[in-house]
C-alpha beads as a LAMMPS data file, in Angstrom:
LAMMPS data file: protein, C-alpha beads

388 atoms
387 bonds

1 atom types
1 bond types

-500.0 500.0 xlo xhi
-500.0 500.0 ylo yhi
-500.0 500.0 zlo zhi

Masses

1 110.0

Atoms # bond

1 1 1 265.523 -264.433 396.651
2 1 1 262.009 -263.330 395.481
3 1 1 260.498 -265.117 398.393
4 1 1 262.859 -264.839 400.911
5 1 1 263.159 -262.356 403.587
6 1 1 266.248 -260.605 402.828
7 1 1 268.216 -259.501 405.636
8 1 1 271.779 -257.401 406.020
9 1 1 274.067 -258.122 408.985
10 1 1 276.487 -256.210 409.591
11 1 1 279.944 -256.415 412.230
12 1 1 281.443 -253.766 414.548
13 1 1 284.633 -252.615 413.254
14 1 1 284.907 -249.049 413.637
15 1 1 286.741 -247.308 410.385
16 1 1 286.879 -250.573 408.902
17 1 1 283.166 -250.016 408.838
18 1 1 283.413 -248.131 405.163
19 1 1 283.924 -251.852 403.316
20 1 1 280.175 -252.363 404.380
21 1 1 278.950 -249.302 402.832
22 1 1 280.577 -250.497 399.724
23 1 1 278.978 -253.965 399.872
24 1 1 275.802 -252.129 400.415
25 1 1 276.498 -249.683 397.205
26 1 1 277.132 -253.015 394.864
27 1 1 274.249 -255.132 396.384
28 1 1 272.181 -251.995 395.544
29 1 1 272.657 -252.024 392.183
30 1 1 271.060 -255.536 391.861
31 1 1 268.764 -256.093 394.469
32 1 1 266.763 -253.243 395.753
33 1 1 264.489 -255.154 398.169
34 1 1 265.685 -255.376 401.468
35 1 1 263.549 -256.685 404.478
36 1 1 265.719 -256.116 407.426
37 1 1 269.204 -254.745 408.064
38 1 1 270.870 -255.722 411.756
39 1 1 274.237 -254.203 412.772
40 1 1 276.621 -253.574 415.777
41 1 1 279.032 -250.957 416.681
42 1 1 279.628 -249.058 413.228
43 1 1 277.079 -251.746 411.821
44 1 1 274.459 -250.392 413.609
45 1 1 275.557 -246.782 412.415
46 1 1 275.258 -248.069 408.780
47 1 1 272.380 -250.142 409.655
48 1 1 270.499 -246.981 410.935
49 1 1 271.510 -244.925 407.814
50 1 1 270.589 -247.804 405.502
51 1 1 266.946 -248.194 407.322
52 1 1 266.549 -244.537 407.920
53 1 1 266.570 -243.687 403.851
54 1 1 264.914 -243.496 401.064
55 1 1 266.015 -246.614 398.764
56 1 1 267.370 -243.784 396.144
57 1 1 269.321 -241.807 398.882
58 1 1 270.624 -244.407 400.938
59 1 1 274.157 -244.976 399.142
60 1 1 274.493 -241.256 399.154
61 1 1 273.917 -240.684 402.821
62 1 1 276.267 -243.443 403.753
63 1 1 278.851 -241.875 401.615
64 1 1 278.034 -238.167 402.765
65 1 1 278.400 -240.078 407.012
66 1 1 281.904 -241.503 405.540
67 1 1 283.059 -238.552 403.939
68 1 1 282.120 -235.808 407.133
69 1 1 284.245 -239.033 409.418
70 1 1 287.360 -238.235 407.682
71 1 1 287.345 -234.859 406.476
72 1 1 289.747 -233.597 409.421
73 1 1 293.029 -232.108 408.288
74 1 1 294.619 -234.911 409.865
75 1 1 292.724 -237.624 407.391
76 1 1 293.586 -235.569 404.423
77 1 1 296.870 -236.719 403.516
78 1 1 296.815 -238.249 399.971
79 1 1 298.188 -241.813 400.142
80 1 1 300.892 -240.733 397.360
81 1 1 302.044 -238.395 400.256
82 1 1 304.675 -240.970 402.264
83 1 1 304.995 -244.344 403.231
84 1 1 301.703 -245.608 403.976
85 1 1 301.957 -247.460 406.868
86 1 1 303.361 -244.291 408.484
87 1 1 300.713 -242.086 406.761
88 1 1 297.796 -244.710 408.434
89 1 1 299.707 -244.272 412.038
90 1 1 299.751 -240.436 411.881
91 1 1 296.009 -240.512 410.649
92 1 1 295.128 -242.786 413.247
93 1 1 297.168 -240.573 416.026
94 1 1 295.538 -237.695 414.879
95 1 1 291.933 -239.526 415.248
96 1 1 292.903 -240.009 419.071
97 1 1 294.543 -236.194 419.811
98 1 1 292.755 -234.708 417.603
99 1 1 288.616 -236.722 417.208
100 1 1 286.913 -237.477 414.453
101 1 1 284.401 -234.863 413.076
102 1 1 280.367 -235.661 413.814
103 1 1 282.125 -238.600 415.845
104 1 1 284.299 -238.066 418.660
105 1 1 286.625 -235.759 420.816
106 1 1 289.161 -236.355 423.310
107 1 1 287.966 -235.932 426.435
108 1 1 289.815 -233.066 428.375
109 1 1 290.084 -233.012 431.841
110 1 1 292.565 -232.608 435.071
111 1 1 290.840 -235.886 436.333
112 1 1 292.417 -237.965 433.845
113 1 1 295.761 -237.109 435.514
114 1 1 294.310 -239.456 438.408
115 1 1 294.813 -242.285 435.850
116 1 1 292.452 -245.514 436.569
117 1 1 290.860 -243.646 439.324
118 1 1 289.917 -240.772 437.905
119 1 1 286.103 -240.029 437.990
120 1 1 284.688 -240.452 434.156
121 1 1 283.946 -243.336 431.939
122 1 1 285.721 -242.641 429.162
123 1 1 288.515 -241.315 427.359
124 1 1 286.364 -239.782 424.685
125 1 1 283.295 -237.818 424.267
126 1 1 280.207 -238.752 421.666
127 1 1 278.128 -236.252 421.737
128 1 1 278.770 -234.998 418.376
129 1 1 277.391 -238.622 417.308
130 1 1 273.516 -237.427 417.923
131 1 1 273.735 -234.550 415.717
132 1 1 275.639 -236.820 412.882
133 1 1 272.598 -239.469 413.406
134 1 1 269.631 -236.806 412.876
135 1 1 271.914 -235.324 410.220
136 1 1 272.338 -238.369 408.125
137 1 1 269.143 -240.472 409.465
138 1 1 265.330 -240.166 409.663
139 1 1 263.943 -241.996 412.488
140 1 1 260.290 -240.702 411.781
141 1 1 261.210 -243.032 408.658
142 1 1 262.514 -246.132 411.084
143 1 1 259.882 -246.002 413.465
144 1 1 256.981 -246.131 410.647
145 1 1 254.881 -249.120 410.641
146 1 1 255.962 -251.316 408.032
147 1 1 258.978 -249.797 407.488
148 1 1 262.310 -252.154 406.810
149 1 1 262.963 -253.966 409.884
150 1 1 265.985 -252.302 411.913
151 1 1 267.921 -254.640 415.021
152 1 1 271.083 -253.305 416.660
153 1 1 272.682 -254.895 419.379
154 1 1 274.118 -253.875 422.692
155 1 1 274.988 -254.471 426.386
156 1 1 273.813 -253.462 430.089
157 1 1 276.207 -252.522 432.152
158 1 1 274.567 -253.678 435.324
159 1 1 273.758 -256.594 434.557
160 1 1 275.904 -257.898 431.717
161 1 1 273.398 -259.024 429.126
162 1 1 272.685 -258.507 425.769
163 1 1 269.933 -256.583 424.445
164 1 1 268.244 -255.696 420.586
165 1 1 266.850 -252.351 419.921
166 1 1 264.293 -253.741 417.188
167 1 1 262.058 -251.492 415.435
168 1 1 259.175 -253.540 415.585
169 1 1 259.312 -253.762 419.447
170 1 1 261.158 -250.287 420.261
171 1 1 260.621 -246.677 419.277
172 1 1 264.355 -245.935 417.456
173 1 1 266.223 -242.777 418.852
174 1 1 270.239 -241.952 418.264
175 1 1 270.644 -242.961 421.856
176 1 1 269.845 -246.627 420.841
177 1 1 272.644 -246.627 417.904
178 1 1 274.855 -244.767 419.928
179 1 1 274.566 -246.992 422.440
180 1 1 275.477 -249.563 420.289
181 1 1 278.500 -248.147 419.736
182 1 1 279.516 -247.192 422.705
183 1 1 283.089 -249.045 423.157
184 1 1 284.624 -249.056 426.394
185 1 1 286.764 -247.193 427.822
186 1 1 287.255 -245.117 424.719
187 1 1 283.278 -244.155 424.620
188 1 1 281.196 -243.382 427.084
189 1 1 277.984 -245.570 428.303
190 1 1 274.539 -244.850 426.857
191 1 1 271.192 -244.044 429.832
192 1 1 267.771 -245.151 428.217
193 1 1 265.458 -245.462 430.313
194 1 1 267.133 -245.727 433.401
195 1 1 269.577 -248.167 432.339
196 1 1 272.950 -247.500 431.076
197 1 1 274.455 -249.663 427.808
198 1 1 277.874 -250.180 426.140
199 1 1 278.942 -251.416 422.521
200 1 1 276.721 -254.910 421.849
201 1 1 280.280 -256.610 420.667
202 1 1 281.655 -256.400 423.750
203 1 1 279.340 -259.607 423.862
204 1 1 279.081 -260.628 420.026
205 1 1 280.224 -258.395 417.809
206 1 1 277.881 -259.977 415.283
207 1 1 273.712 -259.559 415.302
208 1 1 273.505 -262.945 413.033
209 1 1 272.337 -265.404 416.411
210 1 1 269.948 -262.860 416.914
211 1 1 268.516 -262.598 413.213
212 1 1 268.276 -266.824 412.980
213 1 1 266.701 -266.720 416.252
214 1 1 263.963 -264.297 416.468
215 1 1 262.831 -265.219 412.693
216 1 1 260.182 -267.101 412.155
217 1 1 261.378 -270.467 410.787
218 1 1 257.903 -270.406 408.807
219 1 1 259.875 -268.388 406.605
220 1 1 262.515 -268.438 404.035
221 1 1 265.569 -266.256 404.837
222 1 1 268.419 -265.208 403.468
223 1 1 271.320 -263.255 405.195
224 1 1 274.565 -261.210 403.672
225 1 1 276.760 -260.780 406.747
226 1 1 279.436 -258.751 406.284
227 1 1 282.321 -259.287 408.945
228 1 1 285.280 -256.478 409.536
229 1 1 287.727 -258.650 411.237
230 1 1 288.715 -262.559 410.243
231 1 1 289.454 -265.045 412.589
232 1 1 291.762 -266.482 410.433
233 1 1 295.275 -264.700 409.755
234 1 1 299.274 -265.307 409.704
235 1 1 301.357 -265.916 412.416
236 1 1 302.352 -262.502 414.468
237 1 1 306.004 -261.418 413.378
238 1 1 305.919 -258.027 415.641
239 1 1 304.607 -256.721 418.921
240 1 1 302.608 -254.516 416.013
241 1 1 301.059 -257.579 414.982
242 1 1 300.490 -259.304 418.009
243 1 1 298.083 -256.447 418.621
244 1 1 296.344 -256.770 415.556
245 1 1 295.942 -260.375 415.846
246 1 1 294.605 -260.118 419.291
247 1 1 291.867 -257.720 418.066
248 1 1 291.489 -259.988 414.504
249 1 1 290.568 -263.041 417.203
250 1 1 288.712 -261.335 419.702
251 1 1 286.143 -259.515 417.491
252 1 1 285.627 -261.654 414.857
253 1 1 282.698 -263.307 416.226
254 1 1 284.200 -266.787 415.475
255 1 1 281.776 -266.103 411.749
256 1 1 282.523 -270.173 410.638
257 1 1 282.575 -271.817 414.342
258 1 1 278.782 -269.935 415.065
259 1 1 277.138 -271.010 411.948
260 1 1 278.776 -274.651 411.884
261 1 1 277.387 -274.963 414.961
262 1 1 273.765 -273.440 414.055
263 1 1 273.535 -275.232 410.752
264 1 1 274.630 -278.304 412.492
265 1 1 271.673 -277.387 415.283
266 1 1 268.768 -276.527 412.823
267 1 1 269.608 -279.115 410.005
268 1 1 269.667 -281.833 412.944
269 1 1 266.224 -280.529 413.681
270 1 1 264.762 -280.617 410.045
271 1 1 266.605 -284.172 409.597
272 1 1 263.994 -285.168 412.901
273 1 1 261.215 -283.837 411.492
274 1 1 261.636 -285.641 408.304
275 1 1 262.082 -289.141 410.141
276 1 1 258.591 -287.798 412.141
277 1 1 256.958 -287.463 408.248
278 1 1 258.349 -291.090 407.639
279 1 1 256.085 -292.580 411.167
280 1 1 253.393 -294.353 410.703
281 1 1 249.754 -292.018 410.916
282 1 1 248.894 -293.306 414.393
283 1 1 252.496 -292.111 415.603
284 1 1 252.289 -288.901 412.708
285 1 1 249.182 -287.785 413.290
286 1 1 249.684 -287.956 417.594
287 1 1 249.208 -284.196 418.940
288 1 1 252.332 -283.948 420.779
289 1 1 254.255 -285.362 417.650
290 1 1 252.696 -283.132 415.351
291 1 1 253.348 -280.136 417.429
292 1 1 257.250 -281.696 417.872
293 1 1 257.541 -281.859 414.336
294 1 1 256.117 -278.052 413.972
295 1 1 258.814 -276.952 416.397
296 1 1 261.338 -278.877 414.493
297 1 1 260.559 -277.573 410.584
298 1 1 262.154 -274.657 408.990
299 1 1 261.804 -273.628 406.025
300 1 1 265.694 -273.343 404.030
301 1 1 268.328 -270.349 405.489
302 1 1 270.722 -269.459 403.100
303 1 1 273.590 -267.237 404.868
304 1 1 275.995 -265.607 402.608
305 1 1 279.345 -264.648 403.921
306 1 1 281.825 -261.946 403.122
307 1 1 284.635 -260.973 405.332
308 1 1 287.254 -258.137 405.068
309 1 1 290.595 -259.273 404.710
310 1 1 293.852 -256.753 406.068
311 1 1 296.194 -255.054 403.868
312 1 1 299.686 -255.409 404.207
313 1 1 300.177 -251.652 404.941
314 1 1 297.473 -251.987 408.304
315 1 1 298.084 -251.882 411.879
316 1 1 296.827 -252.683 415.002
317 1 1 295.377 -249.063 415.076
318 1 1 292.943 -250.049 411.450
319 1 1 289.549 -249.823 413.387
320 1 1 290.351 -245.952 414.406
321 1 1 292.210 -245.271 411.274
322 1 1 289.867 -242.705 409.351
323 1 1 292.132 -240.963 406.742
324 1 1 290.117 -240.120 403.181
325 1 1 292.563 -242.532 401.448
326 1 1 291.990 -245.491 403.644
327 1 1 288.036 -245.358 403.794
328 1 1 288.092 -245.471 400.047
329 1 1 290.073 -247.841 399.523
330 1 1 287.808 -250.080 402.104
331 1 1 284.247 -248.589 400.619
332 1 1 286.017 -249.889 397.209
333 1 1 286.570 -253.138 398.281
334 1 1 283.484 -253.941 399.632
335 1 1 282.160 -252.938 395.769
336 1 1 284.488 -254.684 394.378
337 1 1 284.240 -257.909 396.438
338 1 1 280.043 -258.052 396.213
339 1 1 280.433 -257.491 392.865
340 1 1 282.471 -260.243 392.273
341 1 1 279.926 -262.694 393.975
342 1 1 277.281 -261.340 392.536
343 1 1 278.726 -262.250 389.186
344 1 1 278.575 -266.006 389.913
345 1 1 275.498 -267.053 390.700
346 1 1 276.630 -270.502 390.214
347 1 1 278.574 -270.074 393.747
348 1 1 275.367 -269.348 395.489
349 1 1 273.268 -272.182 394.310
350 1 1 270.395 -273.220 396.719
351 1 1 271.781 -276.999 397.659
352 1 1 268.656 -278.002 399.888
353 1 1 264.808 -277.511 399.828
354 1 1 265.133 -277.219 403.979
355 1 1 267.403 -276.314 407.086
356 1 1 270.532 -274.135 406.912
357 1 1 273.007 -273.450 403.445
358 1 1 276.444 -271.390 404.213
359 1 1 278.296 -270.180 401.643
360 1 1 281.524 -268.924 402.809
361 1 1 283.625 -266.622 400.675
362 1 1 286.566 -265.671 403.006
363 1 1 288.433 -267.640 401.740
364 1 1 291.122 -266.290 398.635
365 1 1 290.783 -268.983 396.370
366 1 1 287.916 -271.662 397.359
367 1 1 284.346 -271.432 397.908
368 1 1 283.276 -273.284 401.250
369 1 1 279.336 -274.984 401.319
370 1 1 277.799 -276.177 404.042
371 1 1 274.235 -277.714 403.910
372 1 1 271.950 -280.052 405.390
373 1 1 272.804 -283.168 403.397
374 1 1 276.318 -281.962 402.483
375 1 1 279.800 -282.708 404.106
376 1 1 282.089 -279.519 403.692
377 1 1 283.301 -279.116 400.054
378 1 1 286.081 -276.683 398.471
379 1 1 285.456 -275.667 394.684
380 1 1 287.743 -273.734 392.335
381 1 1 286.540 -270.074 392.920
382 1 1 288.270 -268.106 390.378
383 1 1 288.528 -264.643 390.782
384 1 1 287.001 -264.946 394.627
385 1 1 289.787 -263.385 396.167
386 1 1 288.819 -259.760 396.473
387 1 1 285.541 -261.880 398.282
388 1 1 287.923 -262.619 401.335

Bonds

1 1 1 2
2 1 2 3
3 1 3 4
4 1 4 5
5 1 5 6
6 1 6 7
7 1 7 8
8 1 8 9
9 1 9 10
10 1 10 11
11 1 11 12
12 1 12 13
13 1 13 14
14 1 14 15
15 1 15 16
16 1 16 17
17 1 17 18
18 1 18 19
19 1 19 20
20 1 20 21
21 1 21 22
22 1 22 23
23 1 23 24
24 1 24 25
25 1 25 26
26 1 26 27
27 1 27 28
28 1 28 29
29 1 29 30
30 1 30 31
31 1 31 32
32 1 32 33
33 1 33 34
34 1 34 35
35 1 35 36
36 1 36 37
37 1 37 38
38 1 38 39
39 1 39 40
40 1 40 41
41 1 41 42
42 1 42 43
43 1 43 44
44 1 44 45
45 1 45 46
46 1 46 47
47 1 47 48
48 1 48 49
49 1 49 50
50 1 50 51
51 1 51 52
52 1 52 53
53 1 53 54
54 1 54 55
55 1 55 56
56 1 56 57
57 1 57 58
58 1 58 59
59 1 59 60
60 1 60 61
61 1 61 62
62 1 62 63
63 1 63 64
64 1 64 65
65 1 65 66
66 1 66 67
67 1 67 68
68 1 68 69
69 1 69 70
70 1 70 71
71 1 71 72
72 1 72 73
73 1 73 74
74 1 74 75
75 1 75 76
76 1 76 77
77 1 77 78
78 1 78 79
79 1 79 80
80 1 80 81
81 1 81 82
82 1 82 83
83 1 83 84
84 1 84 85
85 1 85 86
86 1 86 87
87 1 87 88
88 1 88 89
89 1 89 90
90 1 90 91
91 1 91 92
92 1 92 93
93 1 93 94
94 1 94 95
95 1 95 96
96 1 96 97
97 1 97 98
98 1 98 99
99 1 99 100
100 1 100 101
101 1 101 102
102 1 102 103
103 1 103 104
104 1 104 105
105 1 105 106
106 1 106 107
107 1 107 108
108 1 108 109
109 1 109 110
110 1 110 111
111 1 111 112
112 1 112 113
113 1 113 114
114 1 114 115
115 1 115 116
116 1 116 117
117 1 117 118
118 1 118 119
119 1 119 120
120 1 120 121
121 1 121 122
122 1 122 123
123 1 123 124
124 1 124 125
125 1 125 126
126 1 126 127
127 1 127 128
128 1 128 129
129 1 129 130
130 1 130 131
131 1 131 132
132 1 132 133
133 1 133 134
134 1 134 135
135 1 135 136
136 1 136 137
137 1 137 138
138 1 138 139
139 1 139 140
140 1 140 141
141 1 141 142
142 1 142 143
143 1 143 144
144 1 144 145
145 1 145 146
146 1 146 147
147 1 147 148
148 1 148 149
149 1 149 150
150 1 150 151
151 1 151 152
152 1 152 153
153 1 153 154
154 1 154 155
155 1 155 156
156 1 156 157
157 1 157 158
158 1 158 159
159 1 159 160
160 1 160 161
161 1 161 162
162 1 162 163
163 1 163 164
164 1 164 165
165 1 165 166
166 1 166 167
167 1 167 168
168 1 168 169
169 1 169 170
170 1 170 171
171 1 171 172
172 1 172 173
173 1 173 174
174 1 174 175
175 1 175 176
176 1 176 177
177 1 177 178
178 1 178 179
179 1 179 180
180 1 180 181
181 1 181 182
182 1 182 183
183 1 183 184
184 1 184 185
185 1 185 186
186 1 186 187
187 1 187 188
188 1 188 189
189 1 189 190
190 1 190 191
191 1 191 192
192 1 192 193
193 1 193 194
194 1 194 195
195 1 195 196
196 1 196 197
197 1 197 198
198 1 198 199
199 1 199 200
200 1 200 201
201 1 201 202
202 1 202 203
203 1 203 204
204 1 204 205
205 1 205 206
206 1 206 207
207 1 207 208
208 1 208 209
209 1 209 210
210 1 210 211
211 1 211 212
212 1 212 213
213 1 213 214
214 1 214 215
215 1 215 216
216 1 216 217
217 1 217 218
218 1 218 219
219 1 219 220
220 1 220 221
221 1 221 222
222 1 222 223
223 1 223 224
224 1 224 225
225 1 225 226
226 1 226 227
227 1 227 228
228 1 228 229
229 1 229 230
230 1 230 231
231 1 231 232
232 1 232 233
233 1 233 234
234 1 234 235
235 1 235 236
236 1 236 237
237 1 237 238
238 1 238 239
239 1 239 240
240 1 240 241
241 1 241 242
242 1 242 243
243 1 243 244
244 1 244 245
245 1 245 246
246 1 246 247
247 1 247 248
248 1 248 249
249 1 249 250
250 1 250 251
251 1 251 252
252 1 252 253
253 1 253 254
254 1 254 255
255 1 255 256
256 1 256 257
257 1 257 258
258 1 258 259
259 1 259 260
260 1 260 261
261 1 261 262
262 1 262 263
263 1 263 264
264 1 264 265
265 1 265 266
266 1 266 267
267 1 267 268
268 1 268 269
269 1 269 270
270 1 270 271
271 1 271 272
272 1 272 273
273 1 273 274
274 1 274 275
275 1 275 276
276 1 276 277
277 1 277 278
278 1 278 279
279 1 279 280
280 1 280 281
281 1 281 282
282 1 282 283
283 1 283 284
284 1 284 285
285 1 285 286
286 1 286 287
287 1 287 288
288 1 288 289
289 1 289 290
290 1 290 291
291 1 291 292
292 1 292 293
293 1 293 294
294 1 294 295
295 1 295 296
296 1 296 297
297 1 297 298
298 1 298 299
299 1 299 300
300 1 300 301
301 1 301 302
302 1 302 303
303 1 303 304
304 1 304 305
305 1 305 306
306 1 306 307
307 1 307 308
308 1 308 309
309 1 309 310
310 1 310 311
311 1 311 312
312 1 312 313
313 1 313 314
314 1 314 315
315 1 315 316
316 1 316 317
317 1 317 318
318 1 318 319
319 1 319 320
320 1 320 321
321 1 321 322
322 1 322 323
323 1 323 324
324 1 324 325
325 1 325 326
326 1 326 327
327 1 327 328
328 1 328 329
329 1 329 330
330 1 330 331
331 1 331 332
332 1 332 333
333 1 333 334
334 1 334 335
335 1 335 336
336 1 336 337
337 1 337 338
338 1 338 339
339 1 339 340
340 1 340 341
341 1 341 342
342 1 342 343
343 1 343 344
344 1 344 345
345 1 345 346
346 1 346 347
347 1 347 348
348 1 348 349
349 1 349 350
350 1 350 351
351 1 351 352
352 1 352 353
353 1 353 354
354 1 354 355
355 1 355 356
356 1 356 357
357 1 357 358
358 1 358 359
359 1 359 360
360 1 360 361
361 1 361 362
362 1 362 363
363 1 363 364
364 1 364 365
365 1 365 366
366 1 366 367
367 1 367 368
368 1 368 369
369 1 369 370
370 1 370 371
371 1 371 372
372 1 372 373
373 1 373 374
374 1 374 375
375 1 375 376
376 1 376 377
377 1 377 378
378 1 378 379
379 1 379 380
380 1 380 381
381 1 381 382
382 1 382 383
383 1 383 384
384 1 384 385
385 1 385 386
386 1 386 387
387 1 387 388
């Protein structure tokens, strides 16, 4: 960890996006070095706030930006007030008649009433976003050389492809986090410089490829990525459900496939280099196997995963679900479950000197390893549920 750059990724996930603000809060509290935070959608949102702060002020403005998001009358019911998965519907029908303060409105207009063909690109309106950005971030702060390294992800329109506003290749406005957010149909597209761009997860909802590939392997790394939506879950019992596990699956990034597949990927690569090492010098010392085995070194990756798990009480509707009670409970959790890994060390234990370590934590009651030399192993985690 001393050595290490340190970076914070960070999934789309609209109002579920409070449990990373609460990971943030608890990681705070014990390591307050942080070299780079990534994020899409709502990650990019906290990303922005986390990068565009003071180290003392940043838990506070993330908790002032969730606070002002569900501080309409219609997010105010107390959870002691009714049943609660009625009290989340009516808070998350009042987020689409109603908007979300410093977030979105409802876009009103006799166009709509043409239905598909009607003339505008979205159901919604952002505009109160930019205000909400300067309000509760200081780009002067982002775009300062040497500041912490800020990457959010997103997508042209035109031409389909995915793009990363990075702060030490772009000068950082609220268009490029907005534009990062920008979900079809329900928000509208983002113009930068001539070029119009939706919400980055409509591609990956997850900036972690982009992190492992863009850092120099020269480097040690380590990466927290905190995912909103699991691709694991129960079997759909209700149409209800059938939306919610349709959304689970479609933005969870496929967290465990990806990195199996890039620890397999790098750690193949390092396992090459160290047969090169083992070649006689004629072969070793040959230019185009030196510069091979360059290409093929990397210094160890440790990536570190947490991933929100659903209440019983949640609906399909849980990404635009903003009552008070709700993005408590979620900031709470995220404490709650960093807290709980960060009081095992022994989980985290560095298992390899090169190439890629996962530790995955989503699941309730084993801890998952993956590492160069290692085949998958399952340990008794106690206590790692709230970690899922």
């Amino acid at each position: 960890m001393n050595a290490a750059t340190k970076a914070l990724v960070l999934q789309g996930g609209g109002a579920l996006g409070s449990y990373q603000g609460g990971v943030f809060e608890a990681m705070f509290e014990r390591y307050q070095s942080l070299d780079w935070v990534a994020g899409v959608s709502i990650g990019a949102i906290n990303a922005a706030i986390i990068a565009g702060n003071a180290p003392a002020q940043r838990v506070a403005q993330l908790k002032g930006f969730w606070n002002l998001l569900s501080s309409a009358p219609g997010q105010q019911l107390p959870s002691t007030f009714g049943e609660r998965t009625l009290l989340n519907q009516w808070s998350a029908n009042a987020a689409i008649l109603f908007g979300i303060p410093g977030f979105f409105m409802p876009r009103v207009s006799p166009a709509l009433l043409m239905g598909g063909a009607a003339p505008v690109l979205s159901y919604c309106d952002t505009a109160a976003l930019k205000p909400t950005l300067e309000r509760f971030v200081d780009f002067d702060r982002i775009n300062t050389r040497g500041a912490m390294r800020l990457s959010v992800g997103a997508v042209n329109v035109r031409t389909g492809n995915s793009i990363y506003f990075d702060n030490t290749m772009h000068k950082i406005g609220p268009e490029h986090i907005m534009a990062s957010g920008a979900l079809p149909p329900g928000f509208p597209p983002v113009h930068i410089d001539g070029e119009d761009y939706w919400d980055g997860g409509i591609v990956s909802n997850t900036p972690l490829q982009y992190v492992l590939d863009v850092h120099p392997r020269t480097q040690p790394l380590v990466v927290l990525q905190v995912d909103l939506f699991s691709a694991r879950g129960a079997m759909p019992q209700t149409l209800s459900e059938v939306s919610q596990r349709q959304k689970d699956i479609t933005y969870s990034s496929r967290t465990r496939m990806n990195t199996d597949a890039v620890s397999a990927n790098v750690n193949l690569q390092q396992a090459l280099a160290d047969l090169i090492k083992k070649l006689p010098p004629a072969l070793r010392n040959d230019k185009s196997v030196k510069a091979l085995s360059a290409q093929m070194t990397h210094q160890p990756i440790d990536i570190v995963h947490l991933i929100y798990r659903n209440k019983p009480y949640e609906l399909d509707s849980k990404d635009y679900e903003f009552s008070r009670a709700t993005v408590i409970e979620h900031w709470e959790a995220g404490s709650r479950d960093m807290r709980n890994t960060l009081a095992h060390p022994e989980w985290l234990a560095t298992t390899t000197a090169n190439g890629v370590t996962t530790f995955d934590l989503t699941e309730p009651d084993a801890l998952r390893v993956h590492g160069p030399a290692l085949d998958t192993r399952s340990g008794t985690a106690h206590g790692t549920r709230a970690s899922g």
